[in-house]
Legacy VTK file of the C-alpha trace (Angstrom):
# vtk DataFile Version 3.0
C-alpha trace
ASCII
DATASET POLYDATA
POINTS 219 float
0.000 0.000 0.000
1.602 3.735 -0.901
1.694 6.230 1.976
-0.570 8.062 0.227
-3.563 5.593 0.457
-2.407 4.831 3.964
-3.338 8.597 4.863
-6.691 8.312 2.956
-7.492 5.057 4.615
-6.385 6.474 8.066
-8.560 9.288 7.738
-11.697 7.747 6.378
-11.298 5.387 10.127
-10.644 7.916 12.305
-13.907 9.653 10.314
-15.992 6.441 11.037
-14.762 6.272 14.593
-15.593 10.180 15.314
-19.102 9.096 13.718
-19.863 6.447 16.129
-18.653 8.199 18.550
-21.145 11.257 18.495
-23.940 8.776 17.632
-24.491 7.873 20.911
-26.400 9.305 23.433
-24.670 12.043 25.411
-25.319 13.839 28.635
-23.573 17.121 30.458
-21.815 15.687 34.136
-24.859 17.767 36.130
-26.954 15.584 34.728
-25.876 11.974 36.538
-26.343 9.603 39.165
-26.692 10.600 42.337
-28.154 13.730 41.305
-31.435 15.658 43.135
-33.681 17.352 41.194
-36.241 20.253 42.198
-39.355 18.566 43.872
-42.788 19.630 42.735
-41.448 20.977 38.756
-40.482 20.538 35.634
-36.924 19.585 35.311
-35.338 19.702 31.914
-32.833 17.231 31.093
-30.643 17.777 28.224
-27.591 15.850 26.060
-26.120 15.558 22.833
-26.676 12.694 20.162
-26.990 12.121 16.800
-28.838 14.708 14.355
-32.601 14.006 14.167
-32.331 11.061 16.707
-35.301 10.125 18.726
-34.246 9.978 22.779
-36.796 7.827 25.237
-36.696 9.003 28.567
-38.173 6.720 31.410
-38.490 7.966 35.323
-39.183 5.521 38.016
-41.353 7.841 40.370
-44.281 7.598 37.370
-43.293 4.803 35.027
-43.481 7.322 32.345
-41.990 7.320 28.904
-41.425 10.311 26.924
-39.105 11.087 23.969
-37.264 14.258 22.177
-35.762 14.532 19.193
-32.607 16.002 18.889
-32.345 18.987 16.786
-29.690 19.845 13.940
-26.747 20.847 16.231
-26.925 17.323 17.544
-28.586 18.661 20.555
-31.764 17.751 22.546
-33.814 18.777 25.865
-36.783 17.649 27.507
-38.732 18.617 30.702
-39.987 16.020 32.993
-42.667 16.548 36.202
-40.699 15.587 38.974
-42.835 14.235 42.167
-42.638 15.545 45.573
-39.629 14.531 47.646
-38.465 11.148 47.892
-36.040 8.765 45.770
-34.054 7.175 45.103
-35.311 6.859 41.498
-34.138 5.927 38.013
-33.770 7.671 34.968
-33.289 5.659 31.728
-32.307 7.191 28.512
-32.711 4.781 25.062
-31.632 5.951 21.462
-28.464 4.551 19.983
-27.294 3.649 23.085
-28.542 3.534 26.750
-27.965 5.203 29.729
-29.599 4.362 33.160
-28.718 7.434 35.871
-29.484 5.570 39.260
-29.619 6.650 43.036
-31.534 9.989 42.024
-33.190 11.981 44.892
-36.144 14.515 44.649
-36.108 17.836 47.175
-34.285 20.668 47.148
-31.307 22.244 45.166
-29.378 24.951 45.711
-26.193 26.830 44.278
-23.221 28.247 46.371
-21.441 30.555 44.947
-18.931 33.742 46.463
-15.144 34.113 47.286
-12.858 33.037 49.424
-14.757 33.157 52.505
-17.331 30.752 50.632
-14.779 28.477 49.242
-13.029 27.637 52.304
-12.830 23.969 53.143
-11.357 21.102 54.626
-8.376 22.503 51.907
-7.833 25.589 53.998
-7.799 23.020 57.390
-10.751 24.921 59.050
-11.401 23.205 62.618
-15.258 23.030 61.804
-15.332 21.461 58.534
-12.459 18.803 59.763
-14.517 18.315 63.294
-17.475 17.551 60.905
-16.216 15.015 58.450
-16.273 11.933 60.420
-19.950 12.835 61.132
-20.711 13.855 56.851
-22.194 10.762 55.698
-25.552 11.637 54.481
-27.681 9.872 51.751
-30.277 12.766 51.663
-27.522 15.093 51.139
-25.584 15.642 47.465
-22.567 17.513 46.642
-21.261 18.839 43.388
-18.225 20.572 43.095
-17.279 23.158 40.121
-13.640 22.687 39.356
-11.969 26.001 38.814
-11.306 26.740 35.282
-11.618 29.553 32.726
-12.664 29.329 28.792
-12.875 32.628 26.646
-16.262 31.572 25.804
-19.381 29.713 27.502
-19.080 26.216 27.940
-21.376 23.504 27.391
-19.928 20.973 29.851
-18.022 21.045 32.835
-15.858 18.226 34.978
-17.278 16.871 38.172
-19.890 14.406 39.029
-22.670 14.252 42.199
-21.772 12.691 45.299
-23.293 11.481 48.195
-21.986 13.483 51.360
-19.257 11.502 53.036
-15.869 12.474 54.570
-14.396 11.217 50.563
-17.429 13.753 49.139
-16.719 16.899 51.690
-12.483 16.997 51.304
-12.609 20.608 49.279
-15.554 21.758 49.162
-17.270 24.695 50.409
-18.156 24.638 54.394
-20.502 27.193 54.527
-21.820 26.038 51.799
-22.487 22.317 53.218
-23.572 23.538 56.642
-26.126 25.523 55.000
-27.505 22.495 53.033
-27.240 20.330 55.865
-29.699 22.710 58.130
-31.937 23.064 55.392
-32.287 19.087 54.696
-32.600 18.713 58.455
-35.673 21.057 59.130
-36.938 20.498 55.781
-36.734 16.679 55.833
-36.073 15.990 52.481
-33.063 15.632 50.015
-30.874 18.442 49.367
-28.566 19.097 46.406
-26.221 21.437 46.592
-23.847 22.886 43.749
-20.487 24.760 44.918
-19.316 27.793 42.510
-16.477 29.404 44.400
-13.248 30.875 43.536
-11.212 33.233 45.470
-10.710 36.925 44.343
-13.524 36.187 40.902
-15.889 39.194 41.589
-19.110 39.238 40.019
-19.617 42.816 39.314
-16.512 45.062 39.667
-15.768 46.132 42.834
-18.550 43.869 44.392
-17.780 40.862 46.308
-20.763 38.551 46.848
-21.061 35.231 48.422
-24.239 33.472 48.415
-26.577 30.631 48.239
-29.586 30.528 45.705
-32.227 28.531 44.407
-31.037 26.537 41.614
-32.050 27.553 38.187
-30.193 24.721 36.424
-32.990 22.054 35.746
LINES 1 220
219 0 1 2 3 4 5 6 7 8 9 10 11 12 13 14 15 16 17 18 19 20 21 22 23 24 25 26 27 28 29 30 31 32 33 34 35 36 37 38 39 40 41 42 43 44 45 46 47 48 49 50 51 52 53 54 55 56 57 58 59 60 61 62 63 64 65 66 67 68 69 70 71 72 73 74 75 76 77 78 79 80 81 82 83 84 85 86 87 88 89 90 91 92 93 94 95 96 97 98 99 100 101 102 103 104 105 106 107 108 109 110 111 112 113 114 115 116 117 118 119 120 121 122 123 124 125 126 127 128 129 130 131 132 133 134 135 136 137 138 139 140 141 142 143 144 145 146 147 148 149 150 151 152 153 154 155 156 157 158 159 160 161 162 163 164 165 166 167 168 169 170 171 172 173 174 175 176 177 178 179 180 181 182 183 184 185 186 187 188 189 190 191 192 193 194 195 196 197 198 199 200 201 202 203 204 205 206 207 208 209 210 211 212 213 214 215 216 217 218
């Protein structure tokens, strides 16, 4: 075989492999196991897949099946009614390929976001977060963590998956914001989520520092 037809062929595979590859269903790390979503709404759930391919969804709290089809960006989002809080559920997602997201919790989630004085952690050895993690383990209580990077433009993804709270899931991230979502899942008795988005010295405004905890808007 010439070296030219070797570069043809090698292209034309790495072409068919690229192809297969974005066939299959795809989903942003937010959306995952472990995950809680907002009790009592309409929670969108969104991916990436093949142009024009039909996506069944399938939640455990109603047995209900409902599909999207993804648009021509290779991108697709649906909204599901989510029940009142309980779990843990299923989510399965069929097209191409499937995906089953497992150990999902219905209640309450939140996002923490601020400075240095939210971001402190276990990382910055404050006694009250350290004193705490023996004590963390929680299955009503989720963390995710927003690992600090920058892009020039938005993103569409992000690294990072939910855990359950645990001295493993607690080691960085944000004690005020995980002693706020603990007191809220205790007096509100039902699962918390809560996201961490802090990052020393990152103002939101100029010449404004905030720190804060909100409802989430991401589902």
């Amino acid at each position: 075989m010439s070296f030219n037809k070797f570069i043809i062929y090698s292209f034309i595979f790495a072409a068919i492999l690229t192809s297969t590859a974005f066939a299959e269903i795809r989903l942003p790390n937010i959306i995952g196991s472990n995950m809680v979503l907002q009790q009592k709404s309409e929670a969108s759930i969104w991916g990436w897949s093949d142009p024009s391919e039909k996506i069944y969804i399938t939640t455990s709290w109603d047995d209900k099946k409902d599909s999207v089809v993804a648009d021509g960006n290779a991108k697709w989002k649906i909204k599901v009614n989510t029940p009142a809080a309980g779990g843990p559920y299923t989510i399965t997602l069929k097209g191409t390929n499937t995906i089953v997201l497992d150990n999902i919790m219905i209640g309450e989630v939140w996002v923490c976001s601020g400075q240095s004085n939210m971001e402190w952690s276990s990382d910055q050895k404050l006694k009250q977060i350290l004193d705490e993690m023996p004590n963390s383990s929680n299955n009503n209580l989720r963390l995710f963590q927003v690992p600090k990077t920058t892009a020039v433009y938005p993103q569409d993804n992000l690294e990072g998956s939910w855990k359950v709270s645990g001295p493993d899931a607690l080691k960085g991230f944000s004690a005020v914001g995980y002693f706020f979502a603990k007191e809220l899942q205790k007096k509100l008795n039902v699962p918390v989520g809560i996201v961490n988005s802090s990052w020393g010295g990152t103002p939101a405004k100029p010449g404004r520092q905030l720190m804060f905890c909100n409802k989430s808007l991401i589902y």
